[in-house]
N, C-alpha and C positions, 0 to 999 in steps of 0.2 A: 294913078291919078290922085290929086287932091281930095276928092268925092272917098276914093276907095280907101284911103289913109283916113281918112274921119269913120269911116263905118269899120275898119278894121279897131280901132280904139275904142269903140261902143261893143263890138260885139265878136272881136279877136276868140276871147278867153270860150265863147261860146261854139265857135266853128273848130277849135282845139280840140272839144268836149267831142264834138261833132263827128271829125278825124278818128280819137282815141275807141268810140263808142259803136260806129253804125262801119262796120267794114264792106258792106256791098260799095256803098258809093266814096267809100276813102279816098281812091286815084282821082274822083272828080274832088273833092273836098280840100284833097291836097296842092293843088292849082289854086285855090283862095289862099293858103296858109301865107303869112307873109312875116318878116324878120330882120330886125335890127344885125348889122354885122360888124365884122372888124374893118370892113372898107366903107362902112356908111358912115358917112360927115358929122350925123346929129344921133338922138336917141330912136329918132323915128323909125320904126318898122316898117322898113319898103322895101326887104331884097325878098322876089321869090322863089320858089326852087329852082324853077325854069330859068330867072335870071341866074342864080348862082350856079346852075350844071354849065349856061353857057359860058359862063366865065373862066371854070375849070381848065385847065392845063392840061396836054394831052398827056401826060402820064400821071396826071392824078387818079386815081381809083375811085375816091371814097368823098362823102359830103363829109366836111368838118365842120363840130358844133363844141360847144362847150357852156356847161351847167353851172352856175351862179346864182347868187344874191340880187346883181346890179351890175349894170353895163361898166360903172365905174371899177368894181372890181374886178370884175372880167379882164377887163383891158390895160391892169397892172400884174396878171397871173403869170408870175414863171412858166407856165406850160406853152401861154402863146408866144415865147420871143422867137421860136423855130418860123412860126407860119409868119411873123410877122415882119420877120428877116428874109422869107423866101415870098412877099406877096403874097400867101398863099390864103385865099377869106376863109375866116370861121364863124358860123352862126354864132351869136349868143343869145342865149334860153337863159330866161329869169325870171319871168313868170312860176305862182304858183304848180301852176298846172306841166309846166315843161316836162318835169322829168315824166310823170305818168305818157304823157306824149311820144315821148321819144323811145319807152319802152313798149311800145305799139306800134312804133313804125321802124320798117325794115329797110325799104331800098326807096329810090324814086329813080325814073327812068333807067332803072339798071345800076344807079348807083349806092351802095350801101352807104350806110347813115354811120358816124364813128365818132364818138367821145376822145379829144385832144389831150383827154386827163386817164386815158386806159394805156397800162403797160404795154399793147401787144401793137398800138397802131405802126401800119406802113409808113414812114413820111419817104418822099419822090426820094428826095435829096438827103441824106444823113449829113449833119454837123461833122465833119472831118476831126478827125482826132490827133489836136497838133498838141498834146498834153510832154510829149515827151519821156514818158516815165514807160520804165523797162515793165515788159510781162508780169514780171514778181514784185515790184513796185506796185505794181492795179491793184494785184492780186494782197498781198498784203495790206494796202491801206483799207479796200471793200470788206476784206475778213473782220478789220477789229474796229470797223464804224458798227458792222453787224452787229459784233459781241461786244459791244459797250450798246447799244440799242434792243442786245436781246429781242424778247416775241412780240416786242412791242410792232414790229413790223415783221412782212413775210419774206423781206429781201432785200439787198443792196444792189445798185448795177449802176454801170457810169449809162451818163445819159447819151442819148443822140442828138435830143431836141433843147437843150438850153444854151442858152447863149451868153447871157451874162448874169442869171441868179447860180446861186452856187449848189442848188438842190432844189428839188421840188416830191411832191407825193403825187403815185399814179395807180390806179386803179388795176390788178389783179383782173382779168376779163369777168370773174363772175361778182363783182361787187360793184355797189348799187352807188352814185354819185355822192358826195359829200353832203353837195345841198340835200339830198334827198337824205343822208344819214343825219343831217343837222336836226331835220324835220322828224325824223321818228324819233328821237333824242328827245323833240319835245314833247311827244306827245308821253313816252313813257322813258323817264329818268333811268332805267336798269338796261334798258337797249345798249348792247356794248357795239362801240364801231368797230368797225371791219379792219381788219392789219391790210395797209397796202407797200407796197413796194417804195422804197427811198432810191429818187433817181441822182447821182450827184454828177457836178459838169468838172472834169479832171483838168481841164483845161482854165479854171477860176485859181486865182491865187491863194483863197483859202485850203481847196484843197489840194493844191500843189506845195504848199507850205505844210499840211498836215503829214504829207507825203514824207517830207525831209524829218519832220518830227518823229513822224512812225520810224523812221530807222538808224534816226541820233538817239533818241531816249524815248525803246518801247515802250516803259513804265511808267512815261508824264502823265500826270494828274491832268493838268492843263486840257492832251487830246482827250481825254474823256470831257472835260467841258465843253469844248470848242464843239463836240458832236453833239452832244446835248442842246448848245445852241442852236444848230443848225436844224435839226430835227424840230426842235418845240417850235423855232421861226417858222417852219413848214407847215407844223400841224395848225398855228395860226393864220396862216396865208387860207387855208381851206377852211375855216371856222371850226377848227376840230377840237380844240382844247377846251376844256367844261367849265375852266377858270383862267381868262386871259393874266391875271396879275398875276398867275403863279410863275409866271417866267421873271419876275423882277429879283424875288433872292438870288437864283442862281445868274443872272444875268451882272448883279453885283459884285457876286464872287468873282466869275468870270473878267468883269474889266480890272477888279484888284489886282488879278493873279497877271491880266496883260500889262497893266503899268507897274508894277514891281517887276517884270522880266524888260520893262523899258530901263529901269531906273539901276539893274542891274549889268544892265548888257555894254 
């Protein structure tokens, strides 16, 4: 109701507190809890659990949610074009307090609670994989995006869930959300972020062109840029980079090296 979306905006952040703090009465506390989603029209927070379980699909498992800034970013994240392409709703948490939240709550009527930015999630339906490229094709191109990106991450894997960005970064099941890495970042400058896995969509032109690259000229400088691109765009999508302009040199180089292979070709 009207009434309950006013007093949810007054005193939301408090019943959150509420949830995260007093576990005897959590299950009744969690019937107030209320949220902004990917199928709500405005900014408003009005979808409840109870509405979102019933909404659920029968072979969904798990409530999807995902950790943010801003509704608006949220809702330009590579991670949601799976769910967004399959109906499927995902909370969006952007409030301070979220992530502490979410790390307190486990299930709601049976359903596990599951971050859309964690390597390990089930989705119903997997992205079919119309990439075309042979076994040792995958396998080659995932090996030397790794070893040009070294330990800067824990892993390469073609995705399931994208659909038209050409990479994304996913969470490792034991590391803590980005927003939430943003936030100890600020609090202490020496906090190093957590390496998470680099998801790429085989099926995107870039990396079906790197693909042909890695096996006409193993040794182009170039795919070492083009990965680096991709990568730093990622780690900017998630707020990860400590200095957004540091992408503009090599982003420089980068379009030189592509319009002289225009100019040559």
């Amino acid at each position: 109701s009207e009434s309950y979306n006013q007093f949810w905006k007054e005193f939301g952040v408090l019943l959150k507190e509420g949830v995260s703090a007093d576990f005897g009465n959590r299950s009744k506390l969690m019937n107030l809890l209320r949220f902004n989603s990917s199928l709500s029209e405005g900014a408003t927070a009005d979808v409840s659990l109870k509405d979102y379980v019933s909404r659920m699909r029968d072979e969904q498992k798990e409530i999807y949610y995902i950790v943010g800034p801003s509704r608006e970013s949220l809702q330009h994240h590579p991670n949601l074009e799976y769910f967004r392409k399959q109906s499927l709703e995902v909370l969006f948490l952007h409030d301070h307090i979220d992530d502490f939240l979410m790390n307190e709550l486990r299930d709601y009527d049976g359903k596990a609670f599951k971050s859309i930015s964690q390597a390990d999630i089930d989705v119903p339906d997997p992205i079919e994989d119309t990439s075309q490229m042979s076994t040792e094709q995958r396998e080659v191109l995932l090996h030397k995006i790794k070893q040009q990106l070294g330990d800067r991450i824990k892993d390469v894997i073609a995705s399931k869930r994208l659909v038209d960005s050409p990479c994304s970064l996913v969470n490792p099941q034991e590391n803590m959300s980005a927003h939430m890495e943003r936030m100890m970042k600020m609090v202490n400058e020496e906090y190093q972020i957590s390496k998470r896995n680099l998801e790429v969509n085989l099926k995107h032109p870039i990396l079906q062109n790197l693909s042909k690259l890695a096996e006409d000229n193993p040794k182009s400088e170039f795919f070492g840029q083009a990965v680096e691109q991709l990568f730093r765009s990622a780690m900017l999508v998630e707020g990860l980079l400590d200095n957004p302009t540091e992408l503009l040199p090599d982003l420089y180089d980068f379009m030189e090296a592509a319009i002289a292979h225009q100019l040559t070709s």
